[in-house]
C-alpha positions in Angstrom: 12.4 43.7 -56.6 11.9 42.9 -52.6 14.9 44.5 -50.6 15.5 44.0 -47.0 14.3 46.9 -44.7 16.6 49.9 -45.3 16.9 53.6 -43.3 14.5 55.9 -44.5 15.0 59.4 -43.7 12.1 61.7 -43.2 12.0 65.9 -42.3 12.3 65.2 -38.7 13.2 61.6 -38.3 14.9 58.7 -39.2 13.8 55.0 -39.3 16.3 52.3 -38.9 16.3 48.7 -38.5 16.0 47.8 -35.2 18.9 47.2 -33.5 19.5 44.6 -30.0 20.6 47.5 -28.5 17.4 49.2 -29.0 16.0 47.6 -26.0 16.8 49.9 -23.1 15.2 53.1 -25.1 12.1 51.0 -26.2 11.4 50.3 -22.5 12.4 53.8 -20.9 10.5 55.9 -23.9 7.6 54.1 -24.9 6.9 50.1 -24.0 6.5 50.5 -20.5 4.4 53.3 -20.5 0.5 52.4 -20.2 -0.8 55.6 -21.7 1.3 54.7 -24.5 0.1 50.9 -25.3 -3.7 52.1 -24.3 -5.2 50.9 -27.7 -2.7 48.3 -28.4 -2.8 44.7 -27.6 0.1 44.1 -25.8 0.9 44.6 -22.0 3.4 47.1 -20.7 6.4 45.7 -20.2 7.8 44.9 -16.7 11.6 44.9 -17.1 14.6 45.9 -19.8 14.5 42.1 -20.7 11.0 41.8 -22.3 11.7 44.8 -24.6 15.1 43.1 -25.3 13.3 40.0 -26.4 11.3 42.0 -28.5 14.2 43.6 -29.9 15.6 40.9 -31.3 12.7 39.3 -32.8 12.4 42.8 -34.6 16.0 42.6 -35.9 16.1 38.8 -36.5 12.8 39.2 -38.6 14.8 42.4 -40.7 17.0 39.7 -41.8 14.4 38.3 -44.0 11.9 40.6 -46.0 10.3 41.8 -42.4 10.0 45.5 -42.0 10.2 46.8 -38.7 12.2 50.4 -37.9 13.0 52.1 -35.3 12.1 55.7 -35.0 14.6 58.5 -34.1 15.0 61.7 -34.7 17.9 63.2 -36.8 19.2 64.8 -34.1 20.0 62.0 -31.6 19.7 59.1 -34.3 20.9 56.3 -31.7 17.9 57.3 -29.2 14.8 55.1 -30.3 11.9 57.3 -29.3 9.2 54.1 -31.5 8.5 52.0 -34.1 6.4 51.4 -37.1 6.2 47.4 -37.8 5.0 45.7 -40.6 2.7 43.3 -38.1 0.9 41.3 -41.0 1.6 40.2 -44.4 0.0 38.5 -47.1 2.0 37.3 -49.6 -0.3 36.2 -52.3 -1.8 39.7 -52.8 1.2 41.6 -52.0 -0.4 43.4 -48.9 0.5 43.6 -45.5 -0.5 46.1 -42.5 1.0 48.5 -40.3 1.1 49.0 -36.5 3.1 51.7 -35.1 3.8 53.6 -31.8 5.9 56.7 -30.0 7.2 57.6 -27.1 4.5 60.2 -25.3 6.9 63.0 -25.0 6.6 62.8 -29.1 3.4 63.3 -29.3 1.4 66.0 -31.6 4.7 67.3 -33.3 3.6 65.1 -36.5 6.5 62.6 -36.1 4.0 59.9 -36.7 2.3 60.6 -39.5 6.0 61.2 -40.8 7.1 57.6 -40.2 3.8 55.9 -41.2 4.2 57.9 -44.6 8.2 57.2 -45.2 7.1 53.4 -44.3 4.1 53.5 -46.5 6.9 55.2 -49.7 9.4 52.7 -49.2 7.2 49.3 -49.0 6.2 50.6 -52.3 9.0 51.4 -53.6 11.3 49.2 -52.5 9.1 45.8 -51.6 6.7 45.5 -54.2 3.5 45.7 -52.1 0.2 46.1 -53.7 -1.9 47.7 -50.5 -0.7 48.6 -47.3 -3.6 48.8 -44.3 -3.7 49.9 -40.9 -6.7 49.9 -38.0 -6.6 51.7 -34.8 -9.3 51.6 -32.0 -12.5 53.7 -32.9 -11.9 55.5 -29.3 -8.5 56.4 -30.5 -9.1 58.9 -32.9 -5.5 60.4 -33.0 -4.0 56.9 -34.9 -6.9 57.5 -37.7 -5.7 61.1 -38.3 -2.0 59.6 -38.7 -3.4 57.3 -41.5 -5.3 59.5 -43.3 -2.0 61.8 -43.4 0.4 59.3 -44.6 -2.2 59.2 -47.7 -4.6 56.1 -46.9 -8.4 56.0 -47.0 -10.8 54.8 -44.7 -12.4 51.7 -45.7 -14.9 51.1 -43.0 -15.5 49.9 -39.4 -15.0 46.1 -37.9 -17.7 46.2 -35.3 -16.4 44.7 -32.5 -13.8 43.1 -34.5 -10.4 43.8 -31.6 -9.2 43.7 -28.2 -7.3 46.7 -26.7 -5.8 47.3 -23.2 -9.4 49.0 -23.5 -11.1 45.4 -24.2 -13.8 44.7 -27.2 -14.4 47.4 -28.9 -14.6 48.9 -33.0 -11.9 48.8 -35.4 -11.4 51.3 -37.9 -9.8 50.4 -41.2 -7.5 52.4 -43.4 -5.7 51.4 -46.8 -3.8 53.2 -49.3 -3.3 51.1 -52.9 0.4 50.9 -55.2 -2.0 52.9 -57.9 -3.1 55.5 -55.7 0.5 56.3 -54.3 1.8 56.1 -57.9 -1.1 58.7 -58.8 0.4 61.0 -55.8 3.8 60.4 -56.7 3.2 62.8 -60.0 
């Protein structure tokens, strides 16, 4: 049974639907910052207004079967600090992939691998998906070692298969499968 996107709670964090008020913390923590959107394909953005656009294409899209959260710490729960997005889907196999950022101040206190992982539990649990991918830049190491801790496998590389803020370059593919997460769930 599909459900709409829901909070999920993790140690540290917690991952809500994104809200149209979001827009001001998405800009000041993380979507105007260049070091942060390095290996991502979108531009920083220039003003409040672009991450407010964004912001309600996120939420809009939540009121379907889209998945796209917010992340915030329990602490200060209203402060979004990034996101993890559901940025493809394919219906007909029941797999979609992931795509994911944070705030720079965040970094290397394992809040990502947290949120990839409670995304990864609750699009199995609660949407039905068969497989659930991600792919980060092969000169961007860091996003790899978040996939491979929220339980997915490397699959192989996509030479020259993306564009970055870097340009052309390798793509490394993760997965994790409905039967493998059910196999860790025990």
């Amino acid at each position: 049974m599909r459900k709409k996107v829901q909070v999920v709670t993790t140690e540290d964090l917690i991952l809500r639907p994104f809200q149209i008020s979001d827009a001001p913390a998405m800009f000041r923590n993380w979507a105007q910052d260049p070091e942060v959107i390095k290996f991502l394909t979108w531009s920083p953005h220039e003003s409040i207004a672009e991450s407010l656009e964004i912001c309600t294409e996120f939420a809009f899209d939540n009121q379907g079967f889209g998945a796209n959260w917010a992340i915030a710490e329990k602490t200060k729960p209203q402060e979004a600090i990034g996101s993890v997005n559901v940025v493809s889907r394919d219906e007909d196999i029941m797999a979609c992939e992931l795509g994911y950022c944070l705030a720079r101040k965040f970094w290397g206190r394992g809040y990502m691998s947290q949120a990839v992982k409670g995304a990864v539990d609750f699009l199995f649990r609660e949407m039905d998906y068969n497989r659930i991918a991600a792919r980060h830049d092969s000169n961007n190491p860091a996003s790899g070692r978040v996939m491979v801790k929220a339980g997915m496998v490397r699959e192989g590389v996509l030479r020259q298969a993306g564009k970055s803020n870097q340009g052309i370059g390798d793509m490394i593919c993760y997965a994790i499968l409905r039967s493998e997460w059910l196999e860790r769930q025990k």
